[in-house]
N, CA, C and O of each residue as an XYZ file, in Angstrom:
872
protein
N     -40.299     85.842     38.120
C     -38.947     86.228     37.770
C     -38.134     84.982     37.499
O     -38.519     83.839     37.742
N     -36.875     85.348     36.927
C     -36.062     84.071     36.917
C     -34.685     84.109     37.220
O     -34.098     84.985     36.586
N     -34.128     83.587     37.820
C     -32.732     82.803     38.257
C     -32.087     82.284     37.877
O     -32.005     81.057     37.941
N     -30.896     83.526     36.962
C     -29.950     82.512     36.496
C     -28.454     82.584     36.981
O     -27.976     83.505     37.643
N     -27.626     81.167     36.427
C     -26.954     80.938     37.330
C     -25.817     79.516     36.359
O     -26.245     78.472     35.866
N     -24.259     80.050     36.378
C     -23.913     78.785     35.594
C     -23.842     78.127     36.938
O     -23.741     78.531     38.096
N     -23.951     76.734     36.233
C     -23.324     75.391     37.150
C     -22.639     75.095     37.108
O     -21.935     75.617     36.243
N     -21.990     73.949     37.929
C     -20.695     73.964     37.973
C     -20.175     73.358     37.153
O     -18.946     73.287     37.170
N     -20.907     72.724     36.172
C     -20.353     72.067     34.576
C     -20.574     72.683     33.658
O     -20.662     72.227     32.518
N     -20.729     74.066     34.044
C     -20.433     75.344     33.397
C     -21.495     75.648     32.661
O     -21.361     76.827     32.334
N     -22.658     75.133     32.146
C     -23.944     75.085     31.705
C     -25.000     75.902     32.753
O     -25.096     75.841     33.979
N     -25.756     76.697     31.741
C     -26.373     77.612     32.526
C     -27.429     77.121     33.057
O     -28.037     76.297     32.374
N     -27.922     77.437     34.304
C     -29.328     77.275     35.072
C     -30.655     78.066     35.066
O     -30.523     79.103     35.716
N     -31.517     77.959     34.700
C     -33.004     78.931     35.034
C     -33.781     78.741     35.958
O     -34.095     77.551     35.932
N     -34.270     79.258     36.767
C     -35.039     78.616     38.268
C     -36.214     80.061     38.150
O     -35.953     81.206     38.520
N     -37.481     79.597     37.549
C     -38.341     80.411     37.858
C     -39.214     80.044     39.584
O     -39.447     79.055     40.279
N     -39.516     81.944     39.649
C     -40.027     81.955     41.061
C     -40.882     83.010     41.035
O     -40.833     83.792     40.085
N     -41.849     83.200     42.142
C     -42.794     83.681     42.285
C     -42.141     85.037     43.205
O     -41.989     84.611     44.350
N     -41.788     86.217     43.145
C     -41.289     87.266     44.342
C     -41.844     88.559     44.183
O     -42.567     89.158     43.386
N     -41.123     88.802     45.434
C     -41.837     90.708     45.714
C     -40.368     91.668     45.563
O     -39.394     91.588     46.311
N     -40.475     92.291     44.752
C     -39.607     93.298     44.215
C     -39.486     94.815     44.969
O     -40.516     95.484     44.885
N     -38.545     95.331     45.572
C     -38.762     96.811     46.829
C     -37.916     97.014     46.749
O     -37.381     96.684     45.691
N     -37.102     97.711     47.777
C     -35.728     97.830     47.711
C     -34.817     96.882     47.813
O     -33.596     96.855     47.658
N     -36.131     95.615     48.285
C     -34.835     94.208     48.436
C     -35.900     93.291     47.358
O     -36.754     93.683     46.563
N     -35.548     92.265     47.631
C     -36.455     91.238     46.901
C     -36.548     90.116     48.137
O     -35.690     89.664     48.895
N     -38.179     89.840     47.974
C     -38.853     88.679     49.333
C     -38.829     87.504     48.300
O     -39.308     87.746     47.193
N     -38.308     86.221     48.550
C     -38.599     85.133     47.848
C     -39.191     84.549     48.908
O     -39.293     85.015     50.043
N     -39.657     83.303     48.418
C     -40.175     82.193     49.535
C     -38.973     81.287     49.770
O     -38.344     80.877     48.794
N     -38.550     80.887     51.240
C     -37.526     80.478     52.000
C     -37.192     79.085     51.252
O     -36.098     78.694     51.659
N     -37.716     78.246     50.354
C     -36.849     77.092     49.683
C     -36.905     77.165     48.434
O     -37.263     76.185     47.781
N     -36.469     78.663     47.685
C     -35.907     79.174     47.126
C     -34.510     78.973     46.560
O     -33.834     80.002     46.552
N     -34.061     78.131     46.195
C     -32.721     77.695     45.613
C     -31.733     79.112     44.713
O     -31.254     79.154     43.580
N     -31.748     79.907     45.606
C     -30.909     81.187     45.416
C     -29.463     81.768     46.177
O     -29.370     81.858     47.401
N     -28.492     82.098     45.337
C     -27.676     82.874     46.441
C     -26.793     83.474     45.489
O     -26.793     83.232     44.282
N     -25.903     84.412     46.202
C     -25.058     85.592     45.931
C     -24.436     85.184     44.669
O     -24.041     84.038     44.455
N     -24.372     86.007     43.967
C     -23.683     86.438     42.327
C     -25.084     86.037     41.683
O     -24.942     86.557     40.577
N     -25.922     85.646     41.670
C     -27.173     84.735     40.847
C     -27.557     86.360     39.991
O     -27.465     87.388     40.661
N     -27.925     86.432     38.686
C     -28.783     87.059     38.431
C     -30.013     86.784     37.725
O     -30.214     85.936     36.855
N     -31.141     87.987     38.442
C     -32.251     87.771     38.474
C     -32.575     88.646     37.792
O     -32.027     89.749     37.807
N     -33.807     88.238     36.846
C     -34.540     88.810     35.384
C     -35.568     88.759     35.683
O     -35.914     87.715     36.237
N     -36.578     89.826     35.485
C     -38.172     90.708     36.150
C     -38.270     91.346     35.301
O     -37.330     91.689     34.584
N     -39.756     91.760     35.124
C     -40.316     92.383     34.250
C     -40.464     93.609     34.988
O     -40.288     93.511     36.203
N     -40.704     94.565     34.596
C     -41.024     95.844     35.099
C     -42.785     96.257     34.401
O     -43.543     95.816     33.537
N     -42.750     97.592     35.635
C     -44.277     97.854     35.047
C     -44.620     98.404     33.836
O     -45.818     98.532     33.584
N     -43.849     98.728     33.096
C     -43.585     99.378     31.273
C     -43.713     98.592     30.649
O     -44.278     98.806     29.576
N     -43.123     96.851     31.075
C     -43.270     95.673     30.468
C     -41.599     95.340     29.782
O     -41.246     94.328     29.176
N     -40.862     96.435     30.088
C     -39.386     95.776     29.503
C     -38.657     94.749     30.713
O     -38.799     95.071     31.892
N     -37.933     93.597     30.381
C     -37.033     93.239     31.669
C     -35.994     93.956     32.109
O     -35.464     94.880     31.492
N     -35.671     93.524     33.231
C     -34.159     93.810     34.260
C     -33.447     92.837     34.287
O     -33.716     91.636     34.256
N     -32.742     93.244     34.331
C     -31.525     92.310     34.884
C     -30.723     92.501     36.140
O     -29.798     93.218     35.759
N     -30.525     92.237     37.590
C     -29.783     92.876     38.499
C     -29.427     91.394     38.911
O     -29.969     90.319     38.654
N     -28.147     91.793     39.755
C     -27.168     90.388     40.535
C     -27.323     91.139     42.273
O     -27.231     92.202     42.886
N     -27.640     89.577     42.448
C     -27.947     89.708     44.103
C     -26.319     89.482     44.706
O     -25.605     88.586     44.258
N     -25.922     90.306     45.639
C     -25.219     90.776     46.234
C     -25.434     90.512     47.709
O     -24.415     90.453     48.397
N     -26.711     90.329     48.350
C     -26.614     89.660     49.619
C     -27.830     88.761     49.867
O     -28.885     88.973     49.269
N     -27.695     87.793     50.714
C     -28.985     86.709     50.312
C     -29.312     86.026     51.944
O     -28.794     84.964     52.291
N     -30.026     86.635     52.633
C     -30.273     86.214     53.871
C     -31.503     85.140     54.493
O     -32.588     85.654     54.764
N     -31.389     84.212     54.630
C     -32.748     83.582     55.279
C     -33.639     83.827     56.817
O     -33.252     83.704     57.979
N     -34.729     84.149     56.354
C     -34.981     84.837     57.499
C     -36.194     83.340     57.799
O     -36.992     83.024     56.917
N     -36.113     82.492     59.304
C     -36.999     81.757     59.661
C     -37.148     81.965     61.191
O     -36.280     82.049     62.060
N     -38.872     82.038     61.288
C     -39.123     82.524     62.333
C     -39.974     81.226     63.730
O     -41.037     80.646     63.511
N     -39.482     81.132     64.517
C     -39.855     80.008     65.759
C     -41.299     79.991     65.524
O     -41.771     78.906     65.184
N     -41.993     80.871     65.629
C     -43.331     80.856     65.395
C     -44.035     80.851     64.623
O     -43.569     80.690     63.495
N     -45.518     81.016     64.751
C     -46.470     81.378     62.563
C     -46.493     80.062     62.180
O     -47.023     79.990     61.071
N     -46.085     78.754     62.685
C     -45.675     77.698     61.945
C     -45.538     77.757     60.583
O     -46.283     77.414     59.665
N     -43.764     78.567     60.647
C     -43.286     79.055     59.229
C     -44.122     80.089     58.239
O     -43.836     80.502     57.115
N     -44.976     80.283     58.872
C     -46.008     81.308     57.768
C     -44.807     82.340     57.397
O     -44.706     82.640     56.207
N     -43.802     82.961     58.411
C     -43.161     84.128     57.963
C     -41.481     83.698     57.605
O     -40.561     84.513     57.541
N     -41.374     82.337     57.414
C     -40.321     82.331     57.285
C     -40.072     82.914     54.988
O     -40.850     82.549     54.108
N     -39.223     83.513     54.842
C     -38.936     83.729     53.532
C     -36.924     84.683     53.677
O     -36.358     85.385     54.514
N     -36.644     84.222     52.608
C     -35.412     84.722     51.761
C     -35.599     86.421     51.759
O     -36.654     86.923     51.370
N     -34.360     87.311     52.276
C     -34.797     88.956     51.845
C     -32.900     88.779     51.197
O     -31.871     88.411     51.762
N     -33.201     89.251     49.808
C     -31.957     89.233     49.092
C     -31.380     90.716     48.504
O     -32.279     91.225     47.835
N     -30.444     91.381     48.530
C     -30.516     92.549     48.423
C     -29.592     92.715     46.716
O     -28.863     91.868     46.200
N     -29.861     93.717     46.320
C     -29.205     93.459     44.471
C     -28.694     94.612     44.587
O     -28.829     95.381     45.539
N     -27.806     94.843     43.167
C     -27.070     95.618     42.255
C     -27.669     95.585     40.776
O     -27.845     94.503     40.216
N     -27.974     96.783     40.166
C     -28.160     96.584     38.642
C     -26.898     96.233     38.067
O     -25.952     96.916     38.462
N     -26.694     95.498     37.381
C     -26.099     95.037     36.117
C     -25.889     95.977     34.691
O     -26.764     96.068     33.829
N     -24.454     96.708     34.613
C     -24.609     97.288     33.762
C     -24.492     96.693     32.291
O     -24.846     97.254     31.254
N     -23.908     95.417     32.430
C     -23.602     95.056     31.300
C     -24.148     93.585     31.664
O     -23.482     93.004     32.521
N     -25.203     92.929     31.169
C     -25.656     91.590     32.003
C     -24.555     90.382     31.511
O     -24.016     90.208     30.418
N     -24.463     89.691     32.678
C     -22.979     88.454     31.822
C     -23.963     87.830     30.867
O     -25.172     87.982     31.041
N     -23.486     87.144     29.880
C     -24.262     86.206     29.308
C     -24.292     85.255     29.580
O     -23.193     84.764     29.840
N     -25.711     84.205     29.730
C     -26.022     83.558     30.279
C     -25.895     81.711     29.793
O     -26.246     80.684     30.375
N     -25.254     81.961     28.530
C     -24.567     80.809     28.017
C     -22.819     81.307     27.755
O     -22.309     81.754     26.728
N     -22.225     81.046     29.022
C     -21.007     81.710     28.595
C     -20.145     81.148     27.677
O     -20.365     79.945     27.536
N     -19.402     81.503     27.118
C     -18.289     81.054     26.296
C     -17.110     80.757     26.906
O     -16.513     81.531     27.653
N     -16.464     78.758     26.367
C     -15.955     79.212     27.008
C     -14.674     79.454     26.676
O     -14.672     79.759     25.484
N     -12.931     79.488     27.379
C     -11.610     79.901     26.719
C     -10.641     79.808     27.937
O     -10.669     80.387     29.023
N      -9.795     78.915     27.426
C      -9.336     78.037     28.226
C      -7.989     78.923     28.646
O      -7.529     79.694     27.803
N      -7.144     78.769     30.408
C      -6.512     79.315     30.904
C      -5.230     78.242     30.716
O      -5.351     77.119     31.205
N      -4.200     78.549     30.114
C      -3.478     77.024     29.680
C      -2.872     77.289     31.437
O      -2.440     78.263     32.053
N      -3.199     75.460     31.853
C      -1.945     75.245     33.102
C      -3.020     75.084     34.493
O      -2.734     74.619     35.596
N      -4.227     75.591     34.059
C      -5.007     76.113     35.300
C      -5.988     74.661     34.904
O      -6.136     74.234     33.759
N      -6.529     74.116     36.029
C      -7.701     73.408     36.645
C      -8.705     73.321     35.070
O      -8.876     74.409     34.521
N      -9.147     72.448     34.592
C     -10.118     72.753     33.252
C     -11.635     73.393     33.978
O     -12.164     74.344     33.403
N     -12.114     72.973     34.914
C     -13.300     73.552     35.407
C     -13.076     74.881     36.373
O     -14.122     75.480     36.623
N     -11.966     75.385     36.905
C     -11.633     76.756     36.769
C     -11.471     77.797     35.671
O     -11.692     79.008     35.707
N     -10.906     76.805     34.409
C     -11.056     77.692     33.066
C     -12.352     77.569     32.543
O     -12.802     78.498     31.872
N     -13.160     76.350     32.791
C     -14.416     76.960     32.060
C     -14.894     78.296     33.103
O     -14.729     79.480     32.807
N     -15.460     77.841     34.259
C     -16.098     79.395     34.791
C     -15.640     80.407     34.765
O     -16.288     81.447     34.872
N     -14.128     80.321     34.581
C     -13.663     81.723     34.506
C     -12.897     82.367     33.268
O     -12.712     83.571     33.090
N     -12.512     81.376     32.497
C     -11.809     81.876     31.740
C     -12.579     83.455     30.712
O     -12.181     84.620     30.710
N     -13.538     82.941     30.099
C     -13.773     83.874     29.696
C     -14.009     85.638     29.937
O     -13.719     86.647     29.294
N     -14.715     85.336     31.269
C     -14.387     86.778     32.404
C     -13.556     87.353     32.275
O     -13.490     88.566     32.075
N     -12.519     86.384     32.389
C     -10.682     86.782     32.823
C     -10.197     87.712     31.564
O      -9.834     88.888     31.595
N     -10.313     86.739     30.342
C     -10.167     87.215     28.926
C     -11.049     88.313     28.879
O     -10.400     89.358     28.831
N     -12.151     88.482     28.873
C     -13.300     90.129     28.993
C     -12.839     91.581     29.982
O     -13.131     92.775     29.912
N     -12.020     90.795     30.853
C     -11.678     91.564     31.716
C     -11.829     92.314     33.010
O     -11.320     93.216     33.675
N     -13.225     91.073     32.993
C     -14.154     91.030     34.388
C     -13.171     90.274     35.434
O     -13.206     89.045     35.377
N     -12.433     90.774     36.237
C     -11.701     90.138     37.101
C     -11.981     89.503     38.517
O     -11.644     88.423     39.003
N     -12.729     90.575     39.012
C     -13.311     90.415     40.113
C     -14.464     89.351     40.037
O     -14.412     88.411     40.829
N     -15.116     89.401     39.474
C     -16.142     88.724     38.727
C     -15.586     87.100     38.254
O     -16.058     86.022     38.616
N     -14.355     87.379     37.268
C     -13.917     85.333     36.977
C     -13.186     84.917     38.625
O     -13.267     83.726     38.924
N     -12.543     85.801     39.589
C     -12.082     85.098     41.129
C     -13.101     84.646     41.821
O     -12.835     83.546     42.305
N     -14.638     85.199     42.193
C     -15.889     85.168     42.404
C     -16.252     83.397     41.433
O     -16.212     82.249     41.875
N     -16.393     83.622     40.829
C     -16.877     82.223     40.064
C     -16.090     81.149     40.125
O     -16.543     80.017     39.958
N     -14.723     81.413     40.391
C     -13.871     80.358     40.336
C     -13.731     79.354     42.129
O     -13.584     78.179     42.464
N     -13.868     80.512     42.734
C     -14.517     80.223     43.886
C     -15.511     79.098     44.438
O     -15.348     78.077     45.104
N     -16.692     79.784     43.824
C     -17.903     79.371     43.914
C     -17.853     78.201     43.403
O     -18.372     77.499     44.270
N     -17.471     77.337     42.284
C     -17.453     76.001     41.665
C     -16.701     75.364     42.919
O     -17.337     74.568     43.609
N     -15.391     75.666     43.250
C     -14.726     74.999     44.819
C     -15.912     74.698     45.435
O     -16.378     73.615     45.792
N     -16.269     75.654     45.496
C     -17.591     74.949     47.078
C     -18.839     74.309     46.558
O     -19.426     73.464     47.235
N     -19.337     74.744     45.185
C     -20.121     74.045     45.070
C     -19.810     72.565     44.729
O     -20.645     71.711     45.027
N     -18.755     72.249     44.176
C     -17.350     70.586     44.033
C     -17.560     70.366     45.679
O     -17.938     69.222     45.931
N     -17.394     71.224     46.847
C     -17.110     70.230     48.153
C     -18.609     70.027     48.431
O     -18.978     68.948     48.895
N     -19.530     71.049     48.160
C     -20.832     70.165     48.683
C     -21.358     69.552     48.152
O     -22.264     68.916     48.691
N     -21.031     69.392     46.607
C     -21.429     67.645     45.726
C     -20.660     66.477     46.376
O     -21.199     65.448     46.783
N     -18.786     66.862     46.452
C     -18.827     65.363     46.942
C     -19.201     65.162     48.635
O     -19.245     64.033     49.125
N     -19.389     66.067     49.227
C     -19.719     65.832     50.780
C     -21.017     65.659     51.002
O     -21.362     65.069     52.026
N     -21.968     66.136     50.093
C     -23.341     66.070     50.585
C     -24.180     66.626     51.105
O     -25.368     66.311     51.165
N     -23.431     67.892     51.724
C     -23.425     68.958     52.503
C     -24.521     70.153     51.510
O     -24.760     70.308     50.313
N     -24.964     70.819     52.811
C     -25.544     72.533     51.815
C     -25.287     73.656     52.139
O     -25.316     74.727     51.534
N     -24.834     73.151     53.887
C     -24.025     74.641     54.325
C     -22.744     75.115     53.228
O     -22.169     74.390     52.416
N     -22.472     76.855     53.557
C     -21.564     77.154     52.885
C     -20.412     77.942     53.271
O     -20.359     78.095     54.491
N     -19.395     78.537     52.571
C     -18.565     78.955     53.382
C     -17.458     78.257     53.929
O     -16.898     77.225     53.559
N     -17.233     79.097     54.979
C     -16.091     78.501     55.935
C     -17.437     77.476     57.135
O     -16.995     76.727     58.006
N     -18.414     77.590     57.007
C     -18.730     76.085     57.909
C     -18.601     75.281     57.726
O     -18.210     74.359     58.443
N     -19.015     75.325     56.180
C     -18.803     74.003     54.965
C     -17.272     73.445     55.235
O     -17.012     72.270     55.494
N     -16.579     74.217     55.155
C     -14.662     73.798     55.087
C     -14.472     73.403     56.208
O     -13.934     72.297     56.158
N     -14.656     73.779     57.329
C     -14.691     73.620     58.794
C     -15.351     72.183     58.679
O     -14.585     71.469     59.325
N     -16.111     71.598     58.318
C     -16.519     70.501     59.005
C     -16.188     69.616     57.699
O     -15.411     68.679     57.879
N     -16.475     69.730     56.972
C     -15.726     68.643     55.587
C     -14.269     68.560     55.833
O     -13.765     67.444     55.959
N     -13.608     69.524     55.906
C     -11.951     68.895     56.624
C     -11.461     68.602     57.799
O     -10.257     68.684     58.039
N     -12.268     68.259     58.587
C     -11.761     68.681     59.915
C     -11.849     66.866     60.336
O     -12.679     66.121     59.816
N     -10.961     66.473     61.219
C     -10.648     65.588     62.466
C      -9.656     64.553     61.470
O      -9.521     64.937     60.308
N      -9.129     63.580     61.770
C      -8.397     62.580     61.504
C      -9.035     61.901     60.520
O      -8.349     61.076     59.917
N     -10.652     62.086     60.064
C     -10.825     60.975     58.954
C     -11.790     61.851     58.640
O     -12.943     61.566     58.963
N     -11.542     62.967     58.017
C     -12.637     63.497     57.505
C     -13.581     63.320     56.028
O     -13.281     62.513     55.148
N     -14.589     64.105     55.977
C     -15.355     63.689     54.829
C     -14.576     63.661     53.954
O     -14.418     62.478     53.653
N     -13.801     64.479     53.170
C     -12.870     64.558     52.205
C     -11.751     64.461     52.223
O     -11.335     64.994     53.252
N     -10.593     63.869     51.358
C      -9.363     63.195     52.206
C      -8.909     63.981     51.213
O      -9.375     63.777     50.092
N      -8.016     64.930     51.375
C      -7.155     66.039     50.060
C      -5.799     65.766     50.333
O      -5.014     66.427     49.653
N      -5.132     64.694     51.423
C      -3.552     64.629     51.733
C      -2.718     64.031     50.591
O      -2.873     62.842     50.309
N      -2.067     64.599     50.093
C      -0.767     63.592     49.625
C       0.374     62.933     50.601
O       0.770     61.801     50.324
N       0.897     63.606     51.714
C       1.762     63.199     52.458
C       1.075     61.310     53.330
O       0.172     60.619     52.859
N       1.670     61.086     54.255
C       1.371     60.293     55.025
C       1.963     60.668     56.225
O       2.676     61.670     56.271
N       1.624     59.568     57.782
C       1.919     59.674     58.323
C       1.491     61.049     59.385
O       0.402     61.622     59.368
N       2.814     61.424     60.402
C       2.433     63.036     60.849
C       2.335     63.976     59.917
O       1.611     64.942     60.158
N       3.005     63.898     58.720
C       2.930     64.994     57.991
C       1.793     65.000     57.118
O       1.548     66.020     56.473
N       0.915     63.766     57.001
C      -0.726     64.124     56.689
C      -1.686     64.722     57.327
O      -2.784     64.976     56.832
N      -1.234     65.060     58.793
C      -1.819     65.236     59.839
C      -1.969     66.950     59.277
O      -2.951     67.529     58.811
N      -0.826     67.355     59.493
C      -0.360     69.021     58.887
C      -0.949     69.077     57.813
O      -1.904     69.817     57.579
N      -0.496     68.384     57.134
C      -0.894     69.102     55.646
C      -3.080     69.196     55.792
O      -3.891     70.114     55.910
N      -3.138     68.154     55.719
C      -4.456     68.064     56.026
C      -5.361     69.443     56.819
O      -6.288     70.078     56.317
N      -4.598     69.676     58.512
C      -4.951     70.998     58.654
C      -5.098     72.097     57.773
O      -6.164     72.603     57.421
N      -3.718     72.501     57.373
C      -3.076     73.510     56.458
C      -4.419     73.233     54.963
O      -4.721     74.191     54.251
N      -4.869     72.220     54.801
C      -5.974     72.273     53.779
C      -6.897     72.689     53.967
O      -7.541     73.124     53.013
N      -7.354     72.753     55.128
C      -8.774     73.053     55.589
C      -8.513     74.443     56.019
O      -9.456     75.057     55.520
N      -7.834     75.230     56.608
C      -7.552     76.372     56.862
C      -7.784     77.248     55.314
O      -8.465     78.255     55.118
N      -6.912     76.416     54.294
C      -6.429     77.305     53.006
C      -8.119     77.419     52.405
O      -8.694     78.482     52.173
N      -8.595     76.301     52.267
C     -10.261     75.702     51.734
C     -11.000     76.962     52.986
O     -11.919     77.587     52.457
N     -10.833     77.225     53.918
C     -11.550     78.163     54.582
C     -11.209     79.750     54.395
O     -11.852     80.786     54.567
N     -10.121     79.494     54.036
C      -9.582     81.461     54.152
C      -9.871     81.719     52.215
O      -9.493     82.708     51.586
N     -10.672     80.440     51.604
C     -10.687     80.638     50.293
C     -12.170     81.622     50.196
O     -12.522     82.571     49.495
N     -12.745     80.884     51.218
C     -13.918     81.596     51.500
C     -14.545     82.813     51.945
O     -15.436     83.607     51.644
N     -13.466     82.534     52.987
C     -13.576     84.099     53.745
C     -12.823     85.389     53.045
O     -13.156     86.559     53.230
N     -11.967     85.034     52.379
C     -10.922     86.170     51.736
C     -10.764     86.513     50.659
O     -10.097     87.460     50.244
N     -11.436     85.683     50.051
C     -11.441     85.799     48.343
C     -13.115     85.890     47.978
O     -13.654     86.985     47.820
N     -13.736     84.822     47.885
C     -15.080     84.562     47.394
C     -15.937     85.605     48.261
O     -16.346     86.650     47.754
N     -16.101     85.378     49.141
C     -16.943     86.550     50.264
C     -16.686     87.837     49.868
O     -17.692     88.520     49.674
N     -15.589     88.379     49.688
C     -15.564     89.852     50.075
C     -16.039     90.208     47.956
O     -16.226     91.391     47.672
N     -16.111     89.613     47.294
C     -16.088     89.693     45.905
C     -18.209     89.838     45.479
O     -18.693     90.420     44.508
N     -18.886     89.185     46.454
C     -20.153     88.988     46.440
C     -20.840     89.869     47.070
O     -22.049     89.857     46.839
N     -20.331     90.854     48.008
C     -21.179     91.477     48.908
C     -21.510     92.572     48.417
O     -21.774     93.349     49.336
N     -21.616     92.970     47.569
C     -21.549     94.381     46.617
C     -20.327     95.319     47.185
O     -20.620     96.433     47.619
N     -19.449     95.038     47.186
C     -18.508     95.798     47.460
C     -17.682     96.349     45.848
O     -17.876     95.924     44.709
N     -16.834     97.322     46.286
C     -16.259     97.768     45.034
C     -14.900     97.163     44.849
O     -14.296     97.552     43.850
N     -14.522     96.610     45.335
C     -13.387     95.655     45.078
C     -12.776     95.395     44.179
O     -13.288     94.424     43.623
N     -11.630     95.844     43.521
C     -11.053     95.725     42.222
C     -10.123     94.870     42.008
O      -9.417     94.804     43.014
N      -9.708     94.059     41.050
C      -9.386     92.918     40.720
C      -7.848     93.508     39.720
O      -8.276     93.977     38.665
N      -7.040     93.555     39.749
C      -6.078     93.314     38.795
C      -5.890     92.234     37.666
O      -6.277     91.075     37.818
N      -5.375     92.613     36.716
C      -5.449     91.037     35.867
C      -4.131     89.992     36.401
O      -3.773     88.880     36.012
N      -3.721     90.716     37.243
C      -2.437     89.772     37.810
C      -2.863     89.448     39.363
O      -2.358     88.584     40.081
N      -3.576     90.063     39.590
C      -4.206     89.692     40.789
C      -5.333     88.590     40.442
O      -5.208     87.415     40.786
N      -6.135     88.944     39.928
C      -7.261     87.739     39.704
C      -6.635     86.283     39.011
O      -7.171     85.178     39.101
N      -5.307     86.615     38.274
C      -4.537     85.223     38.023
C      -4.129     84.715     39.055
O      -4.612     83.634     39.392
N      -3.206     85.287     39.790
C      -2.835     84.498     41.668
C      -3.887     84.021     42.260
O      -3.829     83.194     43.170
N      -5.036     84.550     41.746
C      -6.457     83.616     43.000
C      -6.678     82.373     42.137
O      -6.830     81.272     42.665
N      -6.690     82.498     41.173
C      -7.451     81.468     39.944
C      -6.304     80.788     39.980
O      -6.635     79.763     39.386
N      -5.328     80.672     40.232
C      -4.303     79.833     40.042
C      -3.945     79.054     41.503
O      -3.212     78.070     41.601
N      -4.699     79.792     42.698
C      -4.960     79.051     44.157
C      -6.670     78.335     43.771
O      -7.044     77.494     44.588
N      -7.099     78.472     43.258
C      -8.728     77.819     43.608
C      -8.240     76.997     42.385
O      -8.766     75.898     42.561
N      -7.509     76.940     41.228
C      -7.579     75.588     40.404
C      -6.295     74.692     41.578
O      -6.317     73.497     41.284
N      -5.413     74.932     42.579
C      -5.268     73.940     43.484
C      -5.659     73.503     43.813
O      -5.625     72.295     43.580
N      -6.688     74.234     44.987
C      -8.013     73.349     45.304
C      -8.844     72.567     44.690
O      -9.511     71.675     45.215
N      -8.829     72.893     43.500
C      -9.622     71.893     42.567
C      -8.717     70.335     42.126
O      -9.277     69.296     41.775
N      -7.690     70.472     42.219
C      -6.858     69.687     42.001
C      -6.722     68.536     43.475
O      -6.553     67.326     43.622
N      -6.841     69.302     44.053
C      -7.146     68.760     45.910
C      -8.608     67.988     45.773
O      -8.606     66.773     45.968
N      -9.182     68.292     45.622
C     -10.545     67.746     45.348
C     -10.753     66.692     44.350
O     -11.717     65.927     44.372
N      -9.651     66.674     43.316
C     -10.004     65.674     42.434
C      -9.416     64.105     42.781
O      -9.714     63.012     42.299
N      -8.370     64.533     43.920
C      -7.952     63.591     44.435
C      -8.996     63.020     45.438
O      -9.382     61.853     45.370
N      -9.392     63.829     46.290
C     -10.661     63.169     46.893
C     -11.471     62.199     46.883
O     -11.719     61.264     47.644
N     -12.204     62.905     44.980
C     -13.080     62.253     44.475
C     -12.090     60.977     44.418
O     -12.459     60.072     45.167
N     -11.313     60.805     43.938
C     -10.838     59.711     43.333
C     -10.751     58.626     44.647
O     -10.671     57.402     44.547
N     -10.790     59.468     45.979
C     -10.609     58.281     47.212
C     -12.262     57.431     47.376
O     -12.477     56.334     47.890
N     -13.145     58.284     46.811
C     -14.446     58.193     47.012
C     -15.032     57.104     46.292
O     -15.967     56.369     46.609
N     -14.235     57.136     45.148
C     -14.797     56.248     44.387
C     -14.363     54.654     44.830
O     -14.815     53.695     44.204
């Protein structure tokens, strides 16, 4: 089967793999897969599928020396598959790498779908410049956290870098938990087009937070 997936320079990814297809799908555990990815299989007629994984769990076991450790990922068919070289169309005002992943969605009218992606580039931006592979709010939790953390996103100085700095890592965590998360789990979750602009217009902040970062990094 294969794995696709834009990156975060908005260029699409293919990751062929070897899996077992059921009501879930078994990959092997270093499997470079996770939630929104869609995956393309042949069927026994010989036409492909297309379905987007919706939950992506690693299962590793103390014992077997790893014999049983593997990935159980659970999907959604795809009624309309995204395309996999997207186009892209720019959000004037917003983050340029928030308008590539999302703009076009936004414009199609996939809403739920461009907040989900716009997301996902945030975190995949903090675990390029941190180094990191956890994700989520652990990822945010420990990349912002203490007096000199991995990533420096303050403009203020002083006590009031102290705050703001918190207040970043909180916002970088509830981006995760409240927006991106609940958009991936196969839930039915509906997106407004004025709603999915208020998120995309908080995650190109964050992106803007991050570019300052980079810039301390260098």
């Amino acid at each position: 089967m294969k794995i696709h997936r834009i990156g975060d320079d908005g260029e699409p990814q293919t990751t062929e793999v070897k899996a077992h297809v059921g009501p879930t799908m078994l990959l092997p555990i270093k499997t470079d897969v996770e939630e929104g990815d869609l995956v393309e299989y042949d069927l026994p007629s010989g036409k492909s599928r297309t379905v987007e994984l919706t939950r992506v769990v690693h299962h590793q076991s103390p014992t077997a020396g790893g014999r049983l450790n593997h990935i159980e990922a659970e999907y959604a068919p795809v009624s309309r598959p995204q395309p996999l070289v997207r186009p892209t169309f720019d959000l004037p005002g917003l983050h340029p790498t928030i308008s590539a992943a999302s703009g076009a969605l936004y414009r199609d009218g996939h809403y739920r779908q461009a907040v989900r992606e716009a997301f996902q580039v945030v975190e995949h931006r903090v675990q390029k410049l941190s180094g990191r592979q956890d994700t989520g709010t652990s990822l945010m939790g420990a990349v912002f956290s203490g007096a000199t953390p991995t990533l420096d996103i303050t403009r203020a100085t002083g006590r009031n870098a102290l705050d703001e700095r918190e207040g970043f890592k909180l916002l970088f965590m509830g981006a995760m938990l409240g927006l991106k998360n609940p958009r991936g789990h196969g839930t039915a979750l509906v997106d407004t087009a004025d709603d999915a602009m208020e998120s995309l217009a908080f995650a190109s902040l964050l992106m803007r937070r991050l570019d300052l970062a980079e810039q301390r990094l260098q």
